[in-house]
C-alpha positions as CSV (number, residue, x, y, z in Angstrom):
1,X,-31.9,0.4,21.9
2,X,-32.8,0.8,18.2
3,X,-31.1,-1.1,15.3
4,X,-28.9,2.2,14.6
5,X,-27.6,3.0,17.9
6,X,-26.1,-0.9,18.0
7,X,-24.5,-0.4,15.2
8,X,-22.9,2.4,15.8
9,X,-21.6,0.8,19.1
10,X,-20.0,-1.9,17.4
11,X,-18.7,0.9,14.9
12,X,-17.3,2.2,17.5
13,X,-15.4,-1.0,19.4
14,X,-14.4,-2.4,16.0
15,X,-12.5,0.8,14.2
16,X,-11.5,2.4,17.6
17,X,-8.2,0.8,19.5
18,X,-8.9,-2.4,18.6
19,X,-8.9,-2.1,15.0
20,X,-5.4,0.2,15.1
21,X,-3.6,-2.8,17.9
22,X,-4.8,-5.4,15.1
23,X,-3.4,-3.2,12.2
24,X,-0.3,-2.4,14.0
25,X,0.0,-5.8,15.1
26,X,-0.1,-7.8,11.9
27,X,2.1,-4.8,10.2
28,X,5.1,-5.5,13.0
29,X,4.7,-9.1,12.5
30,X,4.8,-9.6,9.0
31,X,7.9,-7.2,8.9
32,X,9.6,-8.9,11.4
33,X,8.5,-12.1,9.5
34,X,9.3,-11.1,5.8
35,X,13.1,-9.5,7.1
36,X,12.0,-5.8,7.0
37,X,11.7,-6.8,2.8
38,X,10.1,-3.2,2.1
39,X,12.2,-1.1,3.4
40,X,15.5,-3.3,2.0
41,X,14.3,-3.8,-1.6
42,X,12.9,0.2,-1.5
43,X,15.8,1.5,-3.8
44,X,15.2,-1.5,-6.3
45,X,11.4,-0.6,-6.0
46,X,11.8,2.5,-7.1
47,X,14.4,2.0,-9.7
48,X,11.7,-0.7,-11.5
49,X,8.8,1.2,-11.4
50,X,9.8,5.3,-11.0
51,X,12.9,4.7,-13.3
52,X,11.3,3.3,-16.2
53,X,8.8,5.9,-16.3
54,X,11.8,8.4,-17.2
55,X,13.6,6.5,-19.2
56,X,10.6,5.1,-21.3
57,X,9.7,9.0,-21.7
58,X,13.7,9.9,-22.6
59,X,13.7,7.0,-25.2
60,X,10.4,7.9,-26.9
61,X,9.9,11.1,-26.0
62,X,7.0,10.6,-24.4
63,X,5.3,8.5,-26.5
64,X,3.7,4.7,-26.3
65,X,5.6,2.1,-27.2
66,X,2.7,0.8,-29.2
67,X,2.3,2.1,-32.9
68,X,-1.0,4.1,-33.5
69,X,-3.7,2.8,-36.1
C-alpha cells in the first residue's frame, strides 16, 4: 500500500458516516443543551443585523456614517 492509497482510506472513514453521526451528534446536543436558542432568538437575529442594514440606508441614504476626508 503506498503512502496515497492510506490516506485516501482514512479520507474515506473520517468524512464518510462517521464524520456526518459526529456533526449531527454534537448539532442535536448542543440544541437540546442551549434550549433550541437559534431558532427562539431568530426573529431578534434578524431584526439586529438585517434591520439595521435598512434603516442605516433609509436614515443616510445609503451612505457611511463616517464623514469622508
Amino acid at each position: 500500500m503506498t503512502f496515497a492509497e492510506i490516506v485516501t482510506a482514512v479520507d474515506d472513514f473520517a468524512w464518510g458516516p462517521v464524520m456526518l453521526i459526529l456533526l449531527v451528534g454534537t448539532g442535536l446536543y448542543l440544541s437540546i443543551r442551549s434550549g433550541f436558542l437559534q431558532f427562539g432568538r431568530f426573529g431578534y437575529a434578524m431584526k439586529n443585523t438585517v434591520g439595521k442594514i435598512f434603516h442605516q440606508q433609509a436614515a443616510g441614504k445609503g451612505k457611511s456614517r463616517r464623514s469622508r476626508r
